[in-house]
C-alpha positions, 0 to 999 in steps of 0.5 A: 813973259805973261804973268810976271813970269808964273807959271800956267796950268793947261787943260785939255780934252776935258770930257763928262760922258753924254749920260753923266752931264748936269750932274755937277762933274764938270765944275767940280773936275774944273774946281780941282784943277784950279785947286791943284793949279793954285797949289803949284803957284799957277798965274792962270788957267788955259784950256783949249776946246773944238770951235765947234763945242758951243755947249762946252763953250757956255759951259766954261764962261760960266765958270767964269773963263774967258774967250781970248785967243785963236788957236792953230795946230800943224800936225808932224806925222805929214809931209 
């Protein structure tokens, strides 16, 4: 068990509207949910985003996250 068995917040689909971005929105979504994840005794934050989102990457490294996984999806609504 990764963390000593704590637990993990997930983020996923974040998303600023085009017209709202470098406002501070972004941080300050990510800052609250790190606060509430903190809250509910969280080892760690993880959140997935689309390979091709370079800009949403820089975005998170600036918030300190760190790249650290490949992700892989097998959708069930095919045969």
């Amino acid at each position: 068990m990764g963390q000593g068995g704590r637990d993990r917040a997930l983020v996923e689909a974040v998303r600023i509207r085009a017209d709202r971005r470098g406002e501070g929105l972004g941080a300050e979504l990510m800052r609250l949910a790190a606060e509430r994840a903190r809250g509910r005794g969280c080892g760690l934050i993880q959140l997935t985003s689309d390979k091709r989102r370079t800009a949403a990457h820089r975005f998170y490294e600036r918030l300190g996250f760190a790249r650290s996984h490949e992700g892989f999806k097998l959708p069930l609504d095919r045969p």
